[in-house]
N, C-alpha and C positions, 0 to 999 in steps of 0.2 A: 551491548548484548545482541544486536542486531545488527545485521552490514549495511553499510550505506545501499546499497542496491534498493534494501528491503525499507526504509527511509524513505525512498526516492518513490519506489512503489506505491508507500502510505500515504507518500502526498498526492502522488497522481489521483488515486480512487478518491481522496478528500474532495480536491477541485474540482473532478470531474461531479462528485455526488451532490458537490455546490450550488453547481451549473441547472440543478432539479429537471434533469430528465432531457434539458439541450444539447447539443453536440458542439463539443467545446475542443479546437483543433489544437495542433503541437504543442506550437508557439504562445499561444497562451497559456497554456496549462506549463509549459516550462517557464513564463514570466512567474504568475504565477507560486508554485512552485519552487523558481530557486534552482531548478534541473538542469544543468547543459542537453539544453535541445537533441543534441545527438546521441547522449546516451540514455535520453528519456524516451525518444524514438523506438529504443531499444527493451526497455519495461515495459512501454504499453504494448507493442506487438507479441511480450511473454505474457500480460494479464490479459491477450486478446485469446491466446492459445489454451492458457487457462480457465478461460469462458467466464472472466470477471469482467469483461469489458467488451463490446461490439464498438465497431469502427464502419464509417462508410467515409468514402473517398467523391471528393468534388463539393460543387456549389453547395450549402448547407452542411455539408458533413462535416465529421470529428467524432469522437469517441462521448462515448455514453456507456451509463452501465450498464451490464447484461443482466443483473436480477435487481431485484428492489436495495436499496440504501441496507436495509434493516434485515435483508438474510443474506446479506457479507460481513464475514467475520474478519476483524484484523489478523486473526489466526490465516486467515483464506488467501489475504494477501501475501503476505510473509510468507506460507507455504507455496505458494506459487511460481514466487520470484528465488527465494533460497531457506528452504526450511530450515528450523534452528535442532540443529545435531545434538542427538540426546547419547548420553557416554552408556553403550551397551556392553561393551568390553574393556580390559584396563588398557588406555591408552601407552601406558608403556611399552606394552606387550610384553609384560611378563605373566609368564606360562601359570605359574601355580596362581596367580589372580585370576587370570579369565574371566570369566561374568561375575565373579563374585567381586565387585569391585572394592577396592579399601575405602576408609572411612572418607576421602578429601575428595575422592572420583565420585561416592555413591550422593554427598552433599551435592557436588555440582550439578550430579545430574536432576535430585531433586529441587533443587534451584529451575535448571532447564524445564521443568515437567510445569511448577507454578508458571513459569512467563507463557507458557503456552495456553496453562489450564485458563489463564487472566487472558490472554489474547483473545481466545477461543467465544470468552465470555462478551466480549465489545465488539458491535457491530459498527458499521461506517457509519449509520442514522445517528448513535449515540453518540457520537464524536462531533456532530452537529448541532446537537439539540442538548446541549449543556447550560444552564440559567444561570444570569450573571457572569458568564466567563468569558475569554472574549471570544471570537468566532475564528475556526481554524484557517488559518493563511491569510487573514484578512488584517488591516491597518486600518484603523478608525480614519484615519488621512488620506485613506489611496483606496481608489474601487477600480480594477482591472477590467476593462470589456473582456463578457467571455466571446464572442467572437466580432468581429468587425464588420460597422455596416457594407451590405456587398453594393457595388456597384451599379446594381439596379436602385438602390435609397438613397444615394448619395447626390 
């Protein structure tokens, strides 16, 4: 239903909302994640442009989110990186259909309209804060530094 791009995006903002408000750099967040580095490089400077995410460069830095956890919507993300295309015209392009779409276009698109109207609805906080469940990106067996100690702690 979703492209991997917009997958790729969900987890980035996950980890990053994880990290409570630190700046959690690339390479992490693509361990993490699961993201080939280089093309996760690539999402977060599209959800930097889309003002879901601030980034600062050097000692301490890495991406952090630019509004609270709980007024981003997974809708926010997914619009961001590639919005989910709602059937406005009949994709045949046959003429006497036009907007009036037939009964299999006008279903899908209402299909299309719920995953939204449900995306729209869940924020990144609630994705975190689910009881009993397990916790997103995370293995009861493995805890990922989010960033490594620098040089000065070591």
């Amino acid at each position: 239903m979703i492209s991997p791009t917009a997958e790729y995006a969900l987890r980035a903002v996950v980890a990053i909302a994880q990290a409570g408000g630190d700046a959690i750099v690339t390479p992490n967040i693509a361990v993490t994640t699961k993201v080939p580095a280089g093309y996760l490089a690539k999402v977060l400077q599209t959800l930097r442009k889309a003002g879901l995410v601030d980034s600062k460069r050097g000692l301490g830095g890495g991406f952090t989110l630019a509004k609270p956890a709980d007024k981003v919507s997974v809708l926010d993300v997914v619009k961001a990186v590639e919005p989910i295309k709602r059937i406005e015209q009949c994709p045949l392009d046959i003429e006497t259909h036009g907007t009036n779409l037939c009964p299999l276009h006008k279903r899908l698109d209402e299909a299309y309209e719920l995953v939204e109207q449900t995306f729209a609805s869940v924020t990144i906080a609630e994705l975190l804060d689910v009881p009993g469940r397990s916790t997103p990106l995370c293995q009861k067996d493995q805890v990922i530094a989010l960033n490594p100690p620098s040089s000065e702690t070591q």
